[in-house]
C-alpha positions in Angstrom: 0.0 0.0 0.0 1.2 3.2 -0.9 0.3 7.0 -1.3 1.7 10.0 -3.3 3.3 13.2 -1.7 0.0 14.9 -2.2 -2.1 12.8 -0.5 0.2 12.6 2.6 0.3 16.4 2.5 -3.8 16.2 2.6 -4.1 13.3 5.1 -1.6 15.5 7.7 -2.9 18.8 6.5 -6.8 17.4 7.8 -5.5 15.8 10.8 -3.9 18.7 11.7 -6.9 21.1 11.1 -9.9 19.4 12.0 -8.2 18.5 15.7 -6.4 22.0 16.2 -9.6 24.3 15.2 -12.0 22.0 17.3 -10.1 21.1 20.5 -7.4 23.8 20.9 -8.9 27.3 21.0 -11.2 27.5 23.5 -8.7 25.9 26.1 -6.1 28.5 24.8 -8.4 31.8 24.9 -9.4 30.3 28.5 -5.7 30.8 29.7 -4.7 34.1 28.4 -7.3 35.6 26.5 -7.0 38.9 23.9 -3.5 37.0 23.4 -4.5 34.0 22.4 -3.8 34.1 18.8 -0.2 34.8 19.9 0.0 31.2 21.9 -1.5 29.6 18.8 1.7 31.3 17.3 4.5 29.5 19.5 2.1 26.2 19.3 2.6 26.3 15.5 6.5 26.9 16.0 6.4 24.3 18.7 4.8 21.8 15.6 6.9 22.9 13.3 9.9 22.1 15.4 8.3 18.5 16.1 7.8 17.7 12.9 11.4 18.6 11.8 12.4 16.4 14.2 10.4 13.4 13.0 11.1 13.4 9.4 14.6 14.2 10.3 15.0 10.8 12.5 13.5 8.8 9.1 15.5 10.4 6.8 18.8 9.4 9.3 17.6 5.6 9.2 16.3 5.1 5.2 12.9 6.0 5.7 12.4 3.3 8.5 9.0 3.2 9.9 8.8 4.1 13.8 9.1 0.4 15.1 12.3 0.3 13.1 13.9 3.5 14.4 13.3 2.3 18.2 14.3 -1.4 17.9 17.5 -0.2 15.3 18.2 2.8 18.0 17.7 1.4 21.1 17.3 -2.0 20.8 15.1 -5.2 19.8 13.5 -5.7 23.6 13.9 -1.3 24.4 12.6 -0.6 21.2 9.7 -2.9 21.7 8.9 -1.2 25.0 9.0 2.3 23.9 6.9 1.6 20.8 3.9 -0.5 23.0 3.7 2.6 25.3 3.7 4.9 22.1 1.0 2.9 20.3 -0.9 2.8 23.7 -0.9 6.4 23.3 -2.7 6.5 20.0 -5.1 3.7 21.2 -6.3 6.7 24.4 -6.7 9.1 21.9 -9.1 7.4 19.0 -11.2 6.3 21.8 -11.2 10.0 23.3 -11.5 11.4 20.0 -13.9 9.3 18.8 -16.5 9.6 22.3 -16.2 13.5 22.0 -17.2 13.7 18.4 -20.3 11.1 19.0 -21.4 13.5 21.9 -21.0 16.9 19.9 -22.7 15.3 16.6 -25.2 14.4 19.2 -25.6 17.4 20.9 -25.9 19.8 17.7 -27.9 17.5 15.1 -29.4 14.6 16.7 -30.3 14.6 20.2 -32.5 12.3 20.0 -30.4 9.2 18.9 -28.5 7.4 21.6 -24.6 7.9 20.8 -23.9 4.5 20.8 -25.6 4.1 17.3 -23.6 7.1 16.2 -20.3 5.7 16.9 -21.5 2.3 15.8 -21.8 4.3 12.2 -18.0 5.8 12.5 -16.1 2.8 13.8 -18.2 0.6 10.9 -16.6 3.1 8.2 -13.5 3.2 9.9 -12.9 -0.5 9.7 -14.3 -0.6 6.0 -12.0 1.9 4.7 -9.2 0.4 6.8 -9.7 -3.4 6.4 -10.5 -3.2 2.3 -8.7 0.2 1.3 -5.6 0.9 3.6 -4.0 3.9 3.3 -4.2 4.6 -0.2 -8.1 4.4 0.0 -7.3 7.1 3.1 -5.3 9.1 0.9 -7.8 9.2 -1.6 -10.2 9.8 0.2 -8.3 13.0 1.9 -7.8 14.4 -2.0 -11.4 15.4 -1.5 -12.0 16.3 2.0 -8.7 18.4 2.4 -9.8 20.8 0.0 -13.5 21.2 0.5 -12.7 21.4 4.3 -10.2 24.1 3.8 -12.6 26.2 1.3 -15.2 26.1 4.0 -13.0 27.4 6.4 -11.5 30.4 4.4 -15.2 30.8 3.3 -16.1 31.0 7.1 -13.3 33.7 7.6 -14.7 36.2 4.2 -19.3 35.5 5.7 -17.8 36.5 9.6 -15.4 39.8 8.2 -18.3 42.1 9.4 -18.8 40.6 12.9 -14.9 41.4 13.3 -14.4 44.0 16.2 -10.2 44.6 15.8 -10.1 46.1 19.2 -11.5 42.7 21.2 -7.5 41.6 20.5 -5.7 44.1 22.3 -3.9 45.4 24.2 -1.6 42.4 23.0 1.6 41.7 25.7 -0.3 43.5 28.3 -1.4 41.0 30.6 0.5 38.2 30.1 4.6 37.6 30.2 5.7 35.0 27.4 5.6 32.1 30.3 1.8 32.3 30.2 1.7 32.8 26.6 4.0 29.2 26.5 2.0 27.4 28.9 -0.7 28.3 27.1 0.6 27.3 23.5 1.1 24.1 24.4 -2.1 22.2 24.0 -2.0 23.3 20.6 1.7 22.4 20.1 0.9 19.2 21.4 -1.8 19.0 18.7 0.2 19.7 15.9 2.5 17.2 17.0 0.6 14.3 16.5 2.6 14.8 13.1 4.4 12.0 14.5 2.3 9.8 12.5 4.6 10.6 9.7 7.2 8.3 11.3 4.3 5.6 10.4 3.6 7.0 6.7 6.9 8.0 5.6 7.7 4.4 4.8 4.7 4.1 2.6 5.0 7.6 0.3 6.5 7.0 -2.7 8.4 9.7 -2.7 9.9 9.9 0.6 12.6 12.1 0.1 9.9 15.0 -0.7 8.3 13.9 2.9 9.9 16.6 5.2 8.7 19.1 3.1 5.9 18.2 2.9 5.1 17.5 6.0 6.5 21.4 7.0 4.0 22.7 4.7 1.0 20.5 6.0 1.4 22.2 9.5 2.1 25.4 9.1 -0.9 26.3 6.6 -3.2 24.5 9.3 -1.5 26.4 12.3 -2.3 29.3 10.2 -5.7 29.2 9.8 -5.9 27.8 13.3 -4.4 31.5 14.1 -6.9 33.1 12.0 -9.6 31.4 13.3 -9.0 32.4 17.0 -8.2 36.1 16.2 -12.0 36.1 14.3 -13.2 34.4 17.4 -12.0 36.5 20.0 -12.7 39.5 17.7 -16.4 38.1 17.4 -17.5 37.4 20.6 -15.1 39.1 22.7 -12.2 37.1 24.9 -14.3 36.7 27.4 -17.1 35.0 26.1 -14.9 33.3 23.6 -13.2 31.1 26.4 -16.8 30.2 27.5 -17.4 28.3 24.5 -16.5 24.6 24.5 -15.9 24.8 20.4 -15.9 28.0 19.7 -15.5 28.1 16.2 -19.1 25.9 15.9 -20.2 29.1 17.4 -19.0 31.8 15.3 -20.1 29.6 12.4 -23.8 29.6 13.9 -23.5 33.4 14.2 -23.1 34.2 10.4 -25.6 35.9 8.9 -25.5 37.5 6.0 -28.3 39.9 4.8 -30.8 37.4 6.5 -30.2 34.9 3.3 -27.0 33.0 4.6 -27.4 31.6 8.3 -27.6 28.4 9.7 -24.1 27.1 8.2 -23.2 25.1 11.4 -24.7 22.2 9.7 -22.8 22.0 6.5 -19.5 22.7 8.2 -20.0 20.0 10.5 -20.9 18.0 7.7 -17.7 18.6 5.8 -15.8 18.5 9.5 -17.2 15.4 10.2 -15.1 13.6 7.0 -11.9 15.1 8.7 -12.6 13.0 11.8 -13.3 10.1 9.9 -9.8 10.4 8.0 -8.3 11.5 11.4 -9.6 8.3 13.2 -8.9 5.7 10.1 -5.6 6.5 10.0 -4.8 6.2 13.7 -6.8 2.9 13.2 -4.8 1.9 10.1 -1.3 3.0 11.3 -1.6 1.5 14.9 -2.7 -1.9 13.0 0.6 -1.5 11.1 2.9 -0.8 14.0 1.2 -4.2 16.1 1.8 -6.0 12.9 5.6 -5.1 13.1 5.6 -5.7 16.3 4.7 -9.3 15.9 7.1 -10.0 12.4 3.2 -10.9 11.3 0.8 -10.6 8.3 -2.1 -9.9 11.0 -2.8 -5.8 10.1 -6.1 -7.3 8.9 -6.8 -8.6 11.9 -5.6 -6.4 14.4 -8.2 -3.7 12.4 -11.0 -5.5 13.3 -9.4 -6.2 17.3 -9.0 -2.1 17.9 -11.9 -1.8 16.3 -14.0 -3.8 19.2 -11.5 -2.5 21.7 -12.7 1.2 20.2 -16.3 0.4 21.0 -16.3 -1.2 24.0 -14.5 1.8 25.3 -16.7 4.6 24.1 -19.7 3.0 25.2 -20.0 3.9 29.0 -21.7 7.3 30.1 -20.0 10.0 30.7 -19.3 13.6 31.0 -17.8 14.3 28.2 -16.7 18.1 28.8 -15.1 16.3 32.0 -13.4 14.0 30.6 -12.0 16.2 27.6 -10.4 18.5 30.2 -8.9 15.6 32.6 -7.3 14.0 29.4 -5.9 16.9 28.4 -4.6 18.1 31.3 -3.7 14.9 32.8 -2.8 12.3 30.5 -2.4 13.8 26.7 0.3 16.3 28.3 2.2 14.5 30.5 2.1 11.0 29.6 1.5 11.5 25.9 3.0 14.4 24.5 6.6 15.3 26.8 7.4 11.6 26.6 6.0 10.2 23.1 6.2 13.2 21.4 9.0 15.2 22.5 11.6 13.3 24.9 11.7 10.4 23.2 12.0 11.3 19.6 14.7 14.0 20.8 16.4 11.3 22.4 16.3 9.1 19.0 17.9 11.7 17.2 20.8 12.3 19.8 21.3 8.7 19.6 21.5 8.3 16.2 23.5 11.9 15.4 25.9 10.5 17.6 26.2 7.1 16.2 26.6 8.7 12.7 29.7 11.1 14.0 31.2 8.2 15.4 30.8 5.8 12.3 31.8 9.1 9.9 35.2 9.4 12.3 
């Protein structure tokens, strides 16, 4: 199974953007405000850095997939260890990710159906695209969200322009020093560095020299309009209201209106959102089947989709609170078991490793 440079650009591109402009802002306007838009600034340099990083440590070991890197690095039985507790980490977040979107569709369009049904209807597609398609049907598939999700957001931005109040965003600097405005950026930093998927994908582009690239691109333009989007926020609804909001850009969406004629566009942008979620989810579902299937020197991907996939439901089925529960996992398991080790301690500590490995065998 393989994919071209453009559809890895459009698989990270979505993952990036549907996950950064739903889960990150309100969190981020809720610490510091007016000056949220500049947080979202260091979390996109924060990403950017990340991702360097990543495709960096694949282009130092031939475009190795991430189980390769940690068993080659550190060692068959190491490796193995750091690579469970990675994939362990993906496994938390599909089933977070995939229990908050069931209780938001839920909540905005149909309160009236139970949300085990809806995510009965995702994880079914999920292991349909995943079990028969693979990545490539993903990729495809991501060809035609990408863009249509993209157009609908810079279409958002031009309806909104005359609910824009500049003033809302300052004074800028004024009541928060730049440890603040760094604690702040990091959930979305953390976001954007889920680009360590790439360590996964990278092996299957068929390009992969054109990957790092690529992948720089992919974040940036959806840190960008992640930027854009909280400045029209907070210069729509005011900071203070804005941090109120659990997805605040839903609501700025909801408030268009345009001459009376164009309103109500909630429902077509969570249509078109939706499909981002779904690509977001089937990969995590496809590459996580991969790295087990490494693990195990086994033809078993096929399999292990349809094992995460009951594993997926069983765990989104109990009640519960799901504003709770976002909040707790962000605060207490996505940042300090998930993103410092997975994300940032242990790929900096492949890269050491192997830079140092390479001086010596150059010497």
């Amino acid at each position: 199974m393989r994919i071209t440079t453009l559809q890895f650009f459009w698989i990270l591109a979505v993952i990036e953007l549907t996950m950064t402009i739903w889960l990150t802002i309100s969190p981020t306007i809720t610490s510091v405000q007016q000056d949220a838009w500049i947080s979202i600034f260091i979390g996109g340099l924060i990403g950017l850095t990340t991702t360097y990083v990543y495709a960096k440590l694949c282009a130092l070991h031939d475009s190795r997939s991430l189980v390769g890197i940690c068993r080659k690095v550190l060692g068959k039985w190491l490796g193995t260890l750091v690579t469970v507790y990675i994939l362990l980490g993906w496994f938390s977040v599909t089933v977070v990710i995939l229990r908050a979107m069931t209780d938001f569709i839920q909540l905005v369009l149909f309160n009236k159906t139970s949300n085990w049904v809806i995510s009965i209807i995702m994880i079914a597609n999920m292991a349909y695209i995943s079990y028969r398609g693979g990545i490539t049907a993903i990729g495809r598939f991501s060809q035609i969200t990408g863009p249509l999700f993209f157009t609908v957001v810079l279409l958002t931005f031009a309806l909104n322009a005359t609910n824009l109040d500049f003033k809302q965003i300052m004074p800028a600097f004024h009541d928060h020093n730049l440890i603040d405005l760094f604690d702040a950026s990091l959930v979305h930093g953390s976001f954007l560095s889920e680009s360590i998927l790439i360590m996964m994908l990278i092996p299957l582009i068929t390009q992969p020299g054109k990957a790092a690239k690529t992948a720089l691109w992919a974040v940036s333009i959806s840190s960008f309009l992640v930027l854009l989007t909280t400045a029209s926020v907070i210069m729509t609804f005011g900071p203070e209201l804005s941090g109120q909001f659990i997805y605040p850009f839903f609501n700025m969406v909801r408030f268009i209106s345009v001459l009376e004629f164009i309103q109500n566009m909630d429902v077509w942008v969570i249509f078109v959102w939706l499909f981002g979620v779904f690509v977001k989810l089937s990969v995590y579902l496809t590459l996580t089947s991969h790295g087990i299937a490494e693990l195990t020197n086994r033809d078993i991907r096929k399999k292990t989709v349809l094992f995460l996939i009951a594993a997926y439901l069983l765990c989104t089925l109990p009640p519960l609170n799901i504003t709770i529960v976002l909040t707790s996992y962000l605060y207490k398991i996505w940042l300090p078991l998930i993103f410092w080790p997975s994300m940032i301690v242990i790929p900096c500590l492949l890269l050491i490793i192997s830079l140092i490995r390479r001086k010596q065998l150059s010497s």
